[in-house]
C-alpha positions in Angstrom: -39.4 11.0 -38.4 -39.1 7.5 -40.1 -38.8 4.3 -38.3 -35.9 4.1 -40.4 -34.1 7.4 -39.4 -35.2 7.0 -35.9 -33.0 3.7 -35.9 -30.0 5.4 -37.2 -30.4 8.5 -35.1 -30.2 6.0 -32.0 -27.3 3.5 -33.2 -25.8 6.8 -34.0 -26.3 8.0 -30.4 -25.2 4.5 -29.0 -22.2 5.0 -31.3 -21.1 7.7 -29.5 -22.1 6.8 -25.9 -19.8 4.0 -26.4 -16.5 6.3 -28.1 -17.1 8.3 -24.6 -16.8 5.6 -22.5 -14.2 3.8 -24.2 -11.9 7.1 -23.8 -12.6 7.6 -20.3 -12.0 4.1 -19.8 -8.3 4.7 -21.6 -7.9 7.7 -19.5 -8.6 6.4 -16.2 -6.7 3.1 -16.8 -3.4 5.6 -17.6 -3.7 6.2 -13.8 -4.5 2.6 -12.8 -8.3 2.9 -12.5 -10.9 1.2 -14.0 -14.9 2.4 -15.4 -17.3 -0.1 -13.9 -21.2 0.1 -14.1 -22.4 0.1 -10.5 -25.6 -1.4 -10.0 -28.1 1.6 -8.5 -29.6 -0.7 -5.9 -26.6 -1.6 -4.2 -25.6 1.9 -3.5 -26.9 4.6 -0.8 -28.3 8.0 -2.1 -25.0 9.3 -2.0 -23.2 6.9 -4.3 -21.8 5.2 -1.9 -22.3 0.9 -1.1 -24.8 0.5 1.0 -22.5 -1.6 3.5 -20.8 2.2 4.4 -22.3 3.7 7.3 -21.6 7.1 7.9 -18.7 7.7 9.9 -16.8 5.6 7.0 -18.9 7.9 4.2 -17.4 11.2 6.1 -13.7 9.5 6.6 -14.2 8.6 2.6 -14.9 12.7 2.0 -12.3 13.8 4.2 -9.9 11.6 3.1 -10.5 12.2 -1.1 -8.2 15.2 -1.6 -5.5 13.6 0.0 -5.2 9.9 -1.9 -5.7 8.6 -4.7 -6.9 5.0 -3.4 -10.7 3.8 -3.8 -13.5 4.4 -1.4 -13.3 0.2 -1.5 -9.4 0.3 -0.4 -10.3 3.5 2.5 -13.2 0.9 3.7 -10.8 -2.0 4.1 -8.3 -0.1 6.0 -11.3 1.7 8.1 -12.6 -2.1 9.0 -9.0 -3.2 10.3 -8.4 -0.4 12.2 -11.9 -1.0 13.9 -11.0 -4.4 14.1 -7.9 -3.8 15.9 -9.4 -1.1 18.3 -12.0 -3.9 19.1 -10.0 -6.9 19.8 -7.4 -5.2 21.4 -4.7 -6.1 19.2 -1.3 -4.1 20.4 1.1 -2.3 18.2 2.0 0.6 15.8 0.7 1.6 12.5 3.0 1.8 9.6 2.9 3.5 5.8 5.6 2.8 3.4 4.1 5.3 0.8 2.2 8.0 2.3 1.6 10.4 -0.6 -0.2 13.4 0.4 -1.7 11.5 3.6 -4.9 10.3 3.0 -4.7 6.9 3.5 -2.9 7.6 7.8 -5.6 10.1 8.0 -8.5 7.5 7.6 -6.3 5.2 10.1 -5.8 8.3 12.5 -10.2 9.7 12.2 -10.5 6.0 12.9 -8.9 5.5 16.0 -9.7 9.0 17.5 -13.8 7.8 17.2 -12.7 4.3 18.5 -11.4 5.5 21.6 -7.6 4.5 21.1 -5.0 7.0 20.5 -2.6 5.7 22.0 -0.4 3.9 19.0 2.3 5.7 17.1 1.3 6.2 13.4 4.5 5.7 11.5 4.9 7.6 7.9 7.5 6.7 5.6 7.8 8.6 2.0 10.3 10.9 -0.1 7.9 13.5 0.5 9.5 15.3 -2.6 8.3 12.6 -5.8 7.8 9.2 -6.7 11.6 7.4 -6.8 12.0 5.8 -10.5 11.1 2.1 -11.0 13.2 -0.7 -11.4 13.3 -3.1 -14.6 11.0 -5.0 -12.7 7.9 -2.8 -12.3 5.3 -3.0 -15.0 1.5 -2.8 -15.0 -0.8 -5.3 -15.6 -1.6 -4.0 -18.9 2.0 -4.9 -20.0 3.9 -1.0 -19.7 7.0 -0.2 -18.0 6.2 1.7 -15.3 8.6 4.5 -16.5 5.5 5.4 -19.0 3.6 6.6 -16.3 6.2 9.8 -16.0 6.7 10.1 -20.0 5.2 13.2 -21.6 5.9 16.7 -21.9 4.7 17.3 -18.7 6.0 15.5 -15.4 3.0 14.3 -13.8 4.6 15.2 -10.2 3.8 18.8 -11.4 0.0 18.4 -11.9 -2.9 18.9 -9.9 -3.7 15.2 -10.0 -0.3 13.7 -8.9 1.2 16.4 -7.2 3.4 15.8 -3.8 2.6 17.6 -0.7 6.2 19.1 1.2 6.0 16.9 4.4 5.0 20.2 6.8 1.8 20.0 4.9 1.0 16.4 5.4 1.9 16.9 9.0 -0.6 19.5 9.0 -3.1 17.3 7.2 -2.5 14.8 9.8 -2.5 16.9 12.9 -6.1 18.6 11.5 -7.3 15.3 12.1 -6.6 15.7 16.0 -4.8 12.9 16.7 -1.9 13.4 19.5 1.0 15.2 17.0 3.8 13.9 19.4 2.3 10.0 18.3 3.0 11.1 14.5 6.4 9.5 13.4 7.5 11.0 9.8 10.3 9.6 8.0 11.5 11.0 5.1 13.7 9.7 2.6 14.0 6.6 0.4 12.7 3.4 2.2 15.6 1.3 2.0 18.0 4.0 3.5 15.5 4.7 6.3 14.1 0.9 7.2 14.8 -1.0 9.6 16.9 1.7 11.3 13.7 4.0 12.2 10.7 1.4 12.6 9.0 0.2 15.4 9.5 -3.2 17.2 5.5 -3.5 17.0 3.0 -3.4 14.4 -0.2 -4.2 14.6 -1.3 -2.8 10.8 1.2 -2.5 7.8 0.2 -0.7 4.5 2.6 -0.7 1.6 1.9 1.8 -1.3 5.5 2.1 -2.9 4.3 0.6 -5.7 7.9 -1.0 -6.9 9.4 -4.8 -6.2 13.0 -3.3 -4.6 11.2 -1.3 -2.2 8.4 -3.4 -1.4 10.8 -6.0 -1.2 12.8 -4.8 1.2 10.0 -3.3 3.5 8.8 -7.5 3.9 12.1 -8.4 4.9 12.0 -5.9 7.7 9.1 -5.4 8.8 7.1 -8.4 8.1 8.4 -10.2 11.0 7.4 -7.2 13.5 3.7 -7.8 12.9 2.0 -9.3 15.9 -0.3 -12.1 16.3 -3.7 -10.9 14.7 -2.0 -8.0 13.0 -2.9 -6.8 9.7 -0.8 -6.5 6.1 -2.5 -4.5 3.5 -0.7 -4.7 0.3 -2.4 -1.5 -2.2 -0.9 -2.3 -5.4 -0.9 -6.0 -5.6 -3.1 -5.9 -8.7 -1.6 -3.1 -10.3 2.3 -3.6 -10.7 3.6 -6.4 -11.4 6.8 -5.7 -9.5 5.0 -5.1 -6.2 2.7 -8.8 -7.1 6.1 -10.2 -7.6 7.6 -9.1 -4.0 5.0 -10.0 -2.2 4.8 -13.7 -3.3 8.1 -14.2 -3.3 8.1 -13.3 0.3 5.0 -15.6 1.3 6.6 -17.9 -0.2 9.3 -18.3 1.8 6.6 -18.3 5.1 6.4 -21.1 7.1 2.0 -21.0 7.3 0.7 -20.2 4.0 -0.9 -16.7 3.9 -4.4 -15.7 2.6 -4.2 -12.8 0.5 -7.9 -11.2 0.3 -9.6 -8.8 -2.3 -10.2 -5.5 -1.4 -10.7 -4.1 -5.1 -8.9 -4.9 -8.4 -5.5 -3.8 -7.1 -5.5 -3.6 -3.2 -5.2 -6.9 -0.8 -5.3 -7.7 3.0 -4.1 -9.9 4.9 -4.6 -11.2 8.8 -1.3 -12.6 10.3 -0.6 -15.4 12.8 2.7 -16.2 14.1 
């Protein structure tokens, strides 16, 4: 072979290493993700940061078929449940968006090896599908978020984005062996359910619904029940513009100004003093 037709064969190669990528990046950005290059020597053999020690590799596993939030985000949320077990900071756990329960089963295999379960984990979803966004909620790439359920197919009824019935996440949850009478589940639309059925306590708060109305409203109510050295994790700050847009507004209106800090491209926590 040439010199000549060896160069062409490997821009021709490069060509189409770079087509691949650039559709799997399209793919994966459909559902919110983005294709980064990882540097090898910052990860473990497994794939894995280095920074992850075990116990938050295994929560990682257990946790993947059940969310659909990064290993980054699942390491954030591990870290302030430690942190809260450690410092003995007081109160319930709450999840406005709970999906198919991945994200309370990380908080719940968390507390169980820390010693302390003794908080009630509260779950708030439809349980059923993902409500319809408001004229508000668009991505970060400029789409309504309506586009994410265009198509012939609804994505509720795929593998990838399918809801688990709530006797299923309860099971998920229970598997995990955390006391079943400390699991609270409230189904139904946040806004109907919120602040009627919600504790007076919270020491972590995740919001996942995604949309400004509901996010919105779960600030108003349950903002002000987190205690001193609680934690607010916000998951789709990044993503959807709507969600961005509630939460500001609400720190806004705060009387100390609040540090929002980077999890990953979309997710956010926060530690809150009163």
């Amino acid at each position: 072979m040439s010199a000549a037709n060896g160069s062409s064969r490997a821009g021709a190669v490069t060509a189409v290493k770079r087509q691949i990528v650039r559709a799997a990046q399209a793919g994966a950005e459909r559902f919110g993700y983005r294709l980064t290059r990882r540097d090898a020597s910052a990860v473990r053999a497994d794939g894995y940061p280095h920074d992850f020690d075990d116990a938050l590799v295994a929560t990682c596993e257990a946790v993947a078929p059940y969310t659909l939030t990064t290993p980054e985000r699942i390491a954030g949320l591990v870290h302030a449940v430690r942190h809260l077990a450690a410092h003995g900071i007081a109160g319930d756990v709450v999840e406005c968006g709970v999906w198919r329960g991945g994200s309370m089963l990380a908080v719940a295999r968390t507390l169980l090896e820390c010693g302390d379960a003794d908080r009630d984990l509260w779950l708030y979803d439809t349980f059923t599908r993902m409500p319809p966004p408001g004229e508000r909620d668009y991505d970060i790439w400029g789409r309504h978020a309506s586009a994410y359920f265009e198509g012939p197919v609804d994505p509720h009824d795929t593998d990838g984005y399918r809801y688990l019935p709530l006797e299923e996440v309860r099971a998920v949850l229970e598997g995990s062996g955390y006391p079943a009478e400390r699991l609270r589940f409230v189904p139904g639309l946040v806004e109907e359910t919120i602040p009627a059925q919600a504790p007076e306590r919270i020491a972590l708060l995740r919001l996942d619904t995604d949309w400004y109305e509901s996010t919105r409203h779960e600030l108003e109510h349950l903002f002000p029940r987190i205690v001193d050295g609680g934690i607010l994790i916000i998951d789709d700050y990044g993503q959807f513009t709507g969600a961005r847009a509630a939460v500001d507004e609400h720190l806004a209106t705060l009387d100390r100004p609040l540090f929002l800090s980077r999890l990953d491209w979309t997710g956010r926590l926060a530690v809150i003093h009163h």
